[in-house]
N, C-alpha and C positions, 0 to 999 in steps of 0.2 A: 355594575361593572362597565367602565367603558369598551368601545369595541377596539382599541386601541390596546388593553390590556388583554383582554379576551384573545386576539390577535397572539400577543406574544406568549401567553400561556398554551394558545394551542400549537406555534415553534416549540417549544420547550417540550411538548408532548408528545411530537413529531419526532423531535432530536429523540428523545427518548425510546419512543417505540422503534427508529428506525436500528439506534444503534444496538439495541437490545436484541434484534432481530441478527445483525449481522455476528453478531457475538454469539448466538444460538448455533448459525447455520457453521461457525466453526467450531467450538468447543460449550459442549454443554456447562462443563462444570464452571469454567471463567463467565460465562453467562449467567449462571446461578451466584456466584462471587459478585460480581458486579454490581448486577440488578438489586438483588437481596439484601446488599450491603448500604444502596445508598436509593431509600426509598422514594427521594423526590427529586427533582431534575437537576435544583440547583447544585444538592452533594454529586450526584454523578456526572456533573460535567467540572466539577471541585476533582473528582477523582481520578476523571479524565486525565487533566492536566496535572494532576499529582503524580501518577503514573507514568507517565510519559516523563515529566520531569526526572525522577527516580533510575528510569533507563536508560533514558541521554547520558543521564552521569556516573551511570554505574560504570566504573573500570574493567575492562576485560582487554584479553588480550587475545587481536585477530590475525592468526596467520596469515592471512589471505586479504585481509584490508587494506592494506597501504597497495597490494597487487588489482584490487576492486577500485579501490580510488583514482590509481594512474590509468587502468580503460576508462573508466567515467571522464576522467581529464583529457582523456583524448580524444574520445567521440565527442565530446561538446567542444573543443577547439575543431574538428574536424565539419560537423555538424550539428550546430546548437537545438535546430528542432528536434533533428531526430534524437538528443539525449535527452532534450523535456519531452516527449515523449514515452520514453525511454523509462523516464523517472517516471511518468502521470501512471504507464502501464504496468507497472511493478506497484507501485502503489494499489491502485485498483485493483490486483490480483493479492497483496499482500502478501507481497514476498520484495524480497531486497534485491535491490541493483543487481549484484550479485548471481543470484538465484536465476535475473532475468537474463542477464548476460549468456548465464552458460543453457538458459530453453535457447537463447538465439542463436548459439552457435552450436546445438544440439539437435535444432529440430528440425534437422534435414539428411539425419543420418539410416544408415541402414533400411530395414523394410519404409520407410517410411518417404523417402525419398521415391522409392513407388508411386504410393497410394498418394501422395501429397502431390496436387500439380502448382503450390508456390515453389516450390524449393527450387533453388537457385535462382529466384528471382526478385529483382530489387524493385520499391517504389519510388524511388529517385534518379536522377540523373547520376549524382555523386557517387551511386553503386555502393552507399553503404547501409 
């Protein structure tokens, strides 16, 4: 076996163990689905993108959507870093634009506004 191949089998096994792992530390049972279902790297990253395809285009309807889209369209006209940020950070917690929008405009409220010595404070000039 070249080390060339060798190489991408051990990515592939990587991808594997890693995503397998994140899929554990949230929901056992979709980790048990997952993994169990696609025993080698190339179906589960087949499933991967099957998945995800499947959810982009399932139809639903969001109340609060088109109201999550126009803050998103505004912080990134107002400040394009802070809205990739914005995104990268929602993403890595895995939760939705959404979801992050209302911790940030929540996580400065009540007892917490105490204990917390960010709140009210911005890392920008632009104050937002």
């Amino acid at each position: 076996m070249s080390d060339e191949n060798k190489m991408s089998q051990d990515n592939e096994s990587k991808f594997r163990y890693r995503l397998g792992k994140w899929l554990l530390n949230r929901n056992e049972c979709v980790f048990m689905s997952v993994i169990d279902q696609n025993r080698d790297d190339n179906s589960i990253r087949q499933h991967l993108i099957g998945s995800i395809n499947n959810w982009v285009n399932k139809k639903e309807e969001f109340a609060t959507q088109e109201m999550v889209s126009e803050m998103c369209k505004f912080i990134k006209s107002e400040n394009e870093d802070l809205y990739y940020r914005l995104m990268e950070k929602c993403a890595l917690k895995g939760i939705s634009a959404g979801e992050g929008i209302f911790e940030a405009l929540s996580m400065c409220q009540c007892e917490e506004a105490i204990t917390n010595p960010q709140c009210g404070t911005t890392d920008d000039a632009s104050g937002m």
